[in-house]
C-alpha positions as CSV (number, residue, x, y, z in Angstrom):
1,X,-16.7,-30.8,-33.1
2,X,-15.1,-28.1,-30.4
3,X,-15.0,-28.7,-26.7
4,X,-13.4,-28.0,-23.7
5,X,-12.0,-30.8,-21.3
6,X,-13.5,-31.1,-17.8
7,X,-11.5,-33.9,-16.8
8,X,-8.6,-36.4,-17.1
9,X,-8.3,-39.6,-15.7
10,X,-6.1,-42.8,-16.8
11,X,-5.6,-41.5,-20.4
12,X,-9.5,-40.5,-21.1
13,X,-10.7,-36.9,-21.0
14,X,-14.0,-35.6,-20.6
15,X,-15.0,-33.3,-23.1
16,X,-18.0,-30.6,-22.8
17,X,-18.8,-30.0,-26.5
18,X,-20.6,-27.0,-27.7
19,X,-23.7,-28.3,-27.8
20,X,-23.5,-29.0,-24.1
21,X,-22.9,-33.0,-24.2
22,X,-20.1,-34.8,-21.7
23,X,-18.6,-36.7,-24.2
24,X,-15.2,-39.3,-23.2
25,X,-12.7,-39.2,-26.0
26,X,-9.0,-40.7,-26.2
27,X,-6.2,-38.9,-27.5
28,X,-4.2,-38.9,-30.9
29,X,-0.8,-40.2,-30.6
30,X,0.5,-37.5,-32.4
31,X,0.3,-35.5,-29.1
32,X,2.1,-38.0,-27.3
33,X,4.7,-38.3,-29.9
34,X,5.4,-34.4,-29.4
35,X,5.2,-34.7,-25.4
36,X,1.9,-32.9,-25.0
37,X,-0.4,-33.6,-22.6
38,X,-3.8,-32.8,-22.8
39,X,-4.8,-30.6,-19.4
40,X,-8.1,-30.2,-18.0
41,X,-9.3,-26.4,-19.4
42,X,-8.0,-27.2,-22.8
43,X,-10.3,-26.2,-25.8
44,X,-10.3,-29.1,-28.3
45,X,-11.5,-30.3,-31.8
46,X,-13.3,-33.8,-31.3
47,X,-13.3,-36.0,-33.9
48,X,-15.3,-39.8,-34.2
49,X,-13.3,-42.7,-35.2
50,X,-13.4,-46.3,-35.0
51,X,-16.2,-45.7,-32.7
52,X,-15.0,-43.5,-30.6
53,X,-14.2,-39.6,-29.7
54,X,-10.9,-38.9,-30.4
55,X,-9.2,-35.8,-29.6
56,X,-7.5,-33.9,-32.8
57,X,-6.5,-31.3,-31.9
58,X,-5.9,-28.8,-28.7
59,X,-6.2,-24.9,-29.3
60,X,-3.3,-22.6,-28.5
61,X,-3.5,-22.1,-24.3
62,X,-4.1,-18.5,-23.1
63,X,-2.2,-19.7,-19.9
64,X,-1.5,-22.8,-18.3
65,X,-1.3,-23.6,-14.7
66,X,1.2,-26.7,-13.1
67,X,-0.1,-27.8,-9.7
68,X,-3.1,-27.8,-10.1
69,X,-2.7,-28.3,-14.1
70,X,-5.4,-26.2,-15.5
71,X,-5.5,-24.3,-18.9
72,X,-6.9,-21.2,-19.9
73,X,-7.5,-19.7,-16.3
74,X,-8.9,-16.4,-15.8
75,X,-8.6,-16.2,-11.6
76,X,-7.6,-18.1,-9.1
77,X,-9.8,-18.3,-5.5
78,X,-7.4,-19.7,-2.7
79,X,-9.1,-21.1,0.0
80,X,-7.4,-21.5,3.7
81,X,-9.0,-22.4,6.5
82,X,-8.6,-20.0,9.6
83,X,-8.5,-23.3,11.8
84,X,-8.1,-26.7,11.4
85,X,-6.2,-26.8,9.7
86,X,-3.6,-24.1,11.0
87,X,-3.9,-21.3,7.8
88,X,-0.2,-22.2,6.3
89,X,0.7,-18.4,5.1
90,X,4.1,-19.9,3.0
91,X,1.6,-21.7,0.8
92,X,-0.7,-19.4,0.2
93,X,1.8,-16.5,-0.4
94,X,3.3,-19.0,-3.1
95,X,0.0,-19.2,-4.6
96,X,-0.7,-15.3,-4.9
97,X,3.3,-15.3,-6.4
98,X,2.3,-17.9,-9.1
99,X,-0.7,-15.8,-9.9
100,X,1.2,-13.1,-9.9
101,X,3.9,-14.6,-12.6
102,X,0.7,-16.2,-14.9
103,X,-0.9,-13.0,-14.5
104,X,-4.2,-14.0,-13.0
105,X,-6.7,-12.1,-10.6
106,X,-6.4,-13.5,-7.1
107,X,-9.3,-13.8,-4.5
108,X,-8.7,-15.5,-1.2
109,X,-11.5,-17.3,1.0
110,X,-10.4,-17.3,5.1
111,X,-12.9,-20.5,5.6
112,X,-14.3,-22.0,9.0
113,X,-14.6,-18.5,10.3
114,X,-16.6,-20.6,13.2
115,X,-13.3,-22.1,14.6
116,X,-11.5,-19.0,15.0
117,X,-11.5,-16.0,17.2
118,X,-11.6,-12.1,16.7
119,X,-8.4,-12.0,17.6
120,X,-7.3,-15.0,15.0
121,X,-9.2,-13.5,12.3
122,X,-7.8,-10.0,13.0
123,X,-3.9,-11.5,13.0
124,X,-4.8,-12.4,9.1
125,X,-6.7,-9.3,8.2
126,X,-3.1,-7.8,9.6
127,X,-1.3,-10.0,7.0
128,X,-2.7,-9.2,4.0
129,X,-4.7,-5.7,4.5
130,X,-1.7,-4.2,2.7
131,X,-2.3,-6.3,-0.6
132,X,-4.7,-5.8,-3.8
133,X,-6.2,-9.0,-3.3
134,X,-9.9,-9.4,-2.0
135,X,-10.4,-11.0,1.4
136,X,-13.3,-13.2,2.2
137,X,-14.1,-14.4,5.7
138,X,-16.7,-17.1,4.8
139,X,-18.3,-20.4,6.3
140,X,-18.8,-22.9,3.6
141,X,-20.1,-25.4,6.5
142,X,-22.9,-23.1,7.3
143,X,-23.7,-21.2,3.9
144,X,-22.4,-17.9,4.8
145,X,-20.1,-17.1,1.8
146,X,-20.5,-13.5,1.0
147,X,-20.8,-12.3,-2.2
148,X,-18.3,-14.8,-3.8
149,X,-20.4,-16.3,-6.3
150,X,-20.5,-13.0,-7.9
151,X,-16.9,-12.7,-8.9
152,X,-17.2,-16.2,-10.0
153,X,-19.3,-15.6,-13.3
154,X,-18.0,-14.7,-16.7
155,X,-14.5,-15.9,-15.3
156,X,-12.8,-19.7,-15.7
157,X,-11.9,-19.6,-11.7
158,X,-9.4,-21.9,-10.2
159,X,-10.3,-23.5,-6.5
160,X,-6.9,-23.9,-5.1
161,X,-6.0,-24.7,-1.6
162,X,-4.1,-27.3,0.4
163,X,-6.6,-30.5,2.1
164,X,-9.2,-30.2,4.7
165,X,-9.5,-26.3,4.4
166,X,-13.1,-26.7,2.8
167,X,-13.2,-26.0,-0.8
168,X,-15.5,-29.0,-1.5
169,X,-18.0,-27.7,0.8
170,X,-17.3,-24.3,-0.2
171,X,-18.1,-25.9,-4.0
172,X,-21.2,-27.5,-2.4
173,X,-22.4,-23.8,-1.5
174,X,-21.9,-22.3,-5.1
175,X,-23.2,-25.6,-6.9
176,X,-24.9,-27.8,-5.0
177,X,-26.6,-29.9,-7.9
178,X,-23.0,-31.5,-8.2
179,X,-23.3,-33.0,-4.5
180,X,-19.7,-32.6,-4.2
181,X,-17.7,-35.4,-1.5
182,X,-16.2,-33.7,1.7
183,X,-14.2,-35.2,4.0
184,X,-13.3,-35.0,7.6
185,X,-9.7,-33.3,8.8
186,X,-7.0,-36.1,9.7
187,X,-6.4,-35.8,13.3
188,X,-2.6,-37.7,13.2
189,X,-1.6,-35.5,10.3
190,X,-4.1,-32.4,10.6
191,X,-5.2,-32.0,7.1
192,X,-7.8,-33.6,4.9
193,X,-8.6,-36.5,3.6
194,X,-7.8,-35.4,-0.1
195,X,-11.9,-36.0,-0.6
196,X,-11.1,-34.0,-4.2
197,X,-8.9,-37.1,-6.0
198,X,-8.8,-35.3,-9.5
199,X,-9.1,-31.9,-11.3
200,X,-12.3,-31.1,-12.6
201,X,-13.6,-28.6,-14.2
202,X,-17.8,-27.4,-13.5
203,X,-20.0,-25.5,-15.2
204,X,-21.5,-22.7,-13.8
205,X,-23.5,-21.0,-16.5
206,X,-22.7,-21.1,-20.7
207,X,-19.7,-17.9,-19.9
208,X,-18.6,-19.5,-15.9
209,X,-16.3,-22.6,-15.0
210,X,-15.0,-23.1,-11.7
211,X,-12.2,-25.8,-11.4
212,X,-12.0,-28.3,-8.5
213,X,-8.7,-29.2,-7.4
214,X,-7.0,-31.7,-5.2
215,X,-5.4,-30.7,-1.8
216,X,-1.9,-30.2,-1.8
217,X,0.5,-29.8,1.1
218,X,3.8,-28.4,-0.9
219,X,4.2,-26.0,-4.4
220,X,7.0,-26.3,-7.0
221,X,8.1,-22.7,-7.3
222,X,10.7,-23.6,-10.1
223,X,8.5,-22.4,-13.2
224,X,9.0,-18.3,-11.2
225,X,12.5,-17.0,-12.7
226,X,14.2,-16.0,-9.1
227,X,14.6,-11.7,-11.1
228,X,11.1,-12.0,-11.7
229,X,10.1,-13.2,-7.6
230,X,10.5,-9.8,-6.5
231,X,7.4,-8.3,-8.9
232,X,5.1,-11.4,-7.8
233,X,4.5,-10.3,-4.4
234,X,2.0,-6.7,-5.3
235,X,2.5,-4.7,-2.3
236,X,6.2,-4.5,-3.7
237,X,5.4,-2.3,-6.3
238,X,4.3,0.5,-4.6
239,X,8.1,0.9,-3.6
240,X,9.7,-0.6,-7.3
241,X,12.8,2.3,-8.1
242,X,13.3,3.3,-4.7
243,X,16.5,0.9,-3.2
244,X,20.1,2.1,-3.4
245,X,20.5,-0.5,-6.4
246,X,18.7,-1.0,-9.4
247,X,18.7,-4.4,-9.2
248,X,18.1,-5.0,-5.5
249,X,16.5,-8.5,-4.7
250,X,15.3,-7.1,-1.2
251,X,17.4,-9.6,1.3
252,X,20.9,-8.7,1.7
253,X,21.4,-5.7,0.0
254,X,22.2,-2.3,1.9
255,X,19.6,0.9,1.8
256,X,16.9,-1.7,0.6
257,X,13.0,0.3,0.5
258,X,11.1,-2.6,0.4
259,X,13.2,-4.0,4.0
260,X,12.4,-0.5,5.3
261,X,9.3,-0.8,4.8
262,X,9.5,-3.8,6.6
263,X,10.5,-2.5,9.5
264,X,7.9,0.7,9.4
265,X,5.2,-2.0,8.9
266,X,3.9,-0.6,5.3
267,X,4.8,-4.2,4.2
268,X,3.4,-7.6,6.3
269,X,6.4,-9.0,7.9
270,X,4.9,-12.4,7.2
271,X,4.7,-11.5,3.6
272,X,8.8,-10.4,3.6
273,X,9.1,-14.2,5.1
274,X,7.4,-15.9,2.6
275,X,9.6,-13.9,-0.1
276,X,12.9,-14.5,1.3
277,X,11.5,-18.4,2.1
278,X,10.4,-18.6,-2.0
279,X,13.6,-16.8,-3.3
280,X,15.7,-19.5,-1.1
281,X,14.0,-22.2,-2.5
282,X,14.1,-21.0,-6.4
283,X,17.9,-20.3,-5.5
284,X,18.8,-23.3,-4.3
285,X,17.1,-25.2,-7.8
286,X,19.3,-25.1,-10.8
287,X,15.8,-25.2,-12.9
288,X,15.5,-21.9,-11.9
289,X,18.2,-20.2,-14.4
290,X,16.4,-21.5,-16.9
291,X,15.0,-18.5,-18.4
């Protein structure tokens, strides 16, 4: 019997089979015994034994995100919040760089549009008006989301974000038969409550999945080879073969385009941060010569 996981908790998955049945299955030990883990997205082969599911076998994975672990993604919606809490730009820029690696389309949802002012909201159009990606001011709380839901069908979408920026209420606005917990922001720490406790994958329609995933506050950046960071961030491209050296990594180089362009504002400076912040980091961890 084929399936797809929705969900993985204390060594039982949740399997929606073909036929449309949530069905809990364990796992063979042969997968153990070779190190893998089943990940919620996985398509499976379910099998009955000694009166229970047990899952056989996992199909080969088109892709596979870490952090949130999800498999066989087609997009990934990042949702920040413009306020409360504060929109952390490092984290989401190492989001869109991830995506970038894995190869997935990225959408990005400014939430709580209510909180912030014109001259807030214009600061991040600023950021990010020279990227690819599509920019949604929305308000989960008060149901004015756009026309997100349409870029949701016919895709396996990721819902990635850090806590308290609103993606369970934004979930609540896209599917609200699934009456979806939300939680109030921390006031000592400033973020949420982590409401979302576990990955889970809904259904939106037979060809639509959107994945639920818990906040996060920090992003392993080790899976990005550092020669490859510099094509993850898309505005880059536009400029790719123009610096002094072939193989300029845009930070201390001499006659570097992308630093021009910098300076002459055709690139966000907030942006050029975030990729000299992300190559630091993936510099300073040996796991990232791995490749």
């Amino acid at each position: 019997m084929k399936g797809k996981i929705t969900k993985g908790v204390g060594g039982f998955y949740t399997v929606l089979t073909d036929d449309k049945n949530l069905i809990t299955c364990s796992v063979k030990g042969i997968f153990r015994n070779k190190n893998i883990t089943p990940t919620v997205g996985d398509d499976v082969i379910v099998q009955f034994k000694d009166n229970g599911y047990v899952i056989s076998q996992i199909s080969e994975r088109k892709n596979m995100l870490i952090r949130p672990n999800v498999a066989n993604v087609s997009q990934v919606m990042i949702v920040m919040a413009c306020l409360k809490p504060e929109p952390n730009f490092l984290i989401l820029d190492k989001l869109t760089a991830i995506c970038e690696d894995k190869n997935l389309k990225v959408i990005i949802c400014f939430n709580k549009t209510d909180l912030a002012d014109a001259a807030k909201i214009n600061e991040i159009k600023r950021i990010y008006e020279k990227t690819p990606y599509n920019i949604h001011f929305i308000n989960a709380k008060n149901k004015a989301i756009g026309s997100i839901e349409d870029a949701l069908y016919n895709n396996t979408t990721v819902l990635a974000g850090p806590s308290g920026v609103g993606k369970s209420t934004l979930l609540n606005c896209i599917c609200p038969d699934f009456y979806l917990n939300t939680g109030e922001i921390s006031e000592k720490i400033g973020r949420g409550k982590h409401t979302t406790r576990h990955t889970e994958l809904l259904t939106l329609n037979e060809s639509a999945y959107i994945a639920d995933t818990p906040g996060f506050t920090n992003i392993d950046m080790s899976e990005i080879d550092i020669e490859n960071l510099k094509y993850c961030f898309a505005e880059f491209s536009k400029f790719e073969g123009m610096c002094k050296y072939a193989s300029c990594m845009h930070d201390q180089e001499p006659d570097c385009r992308i630093k021009a362009a910098v300076k002459n504002d055709e690139i966000s400076k907030s942006r050029y941060e975030s990729y000299i912040n992300i190559k630091n980091e993936i510099s300073s961890n040996p796991r990232s010569y791995k490749k």
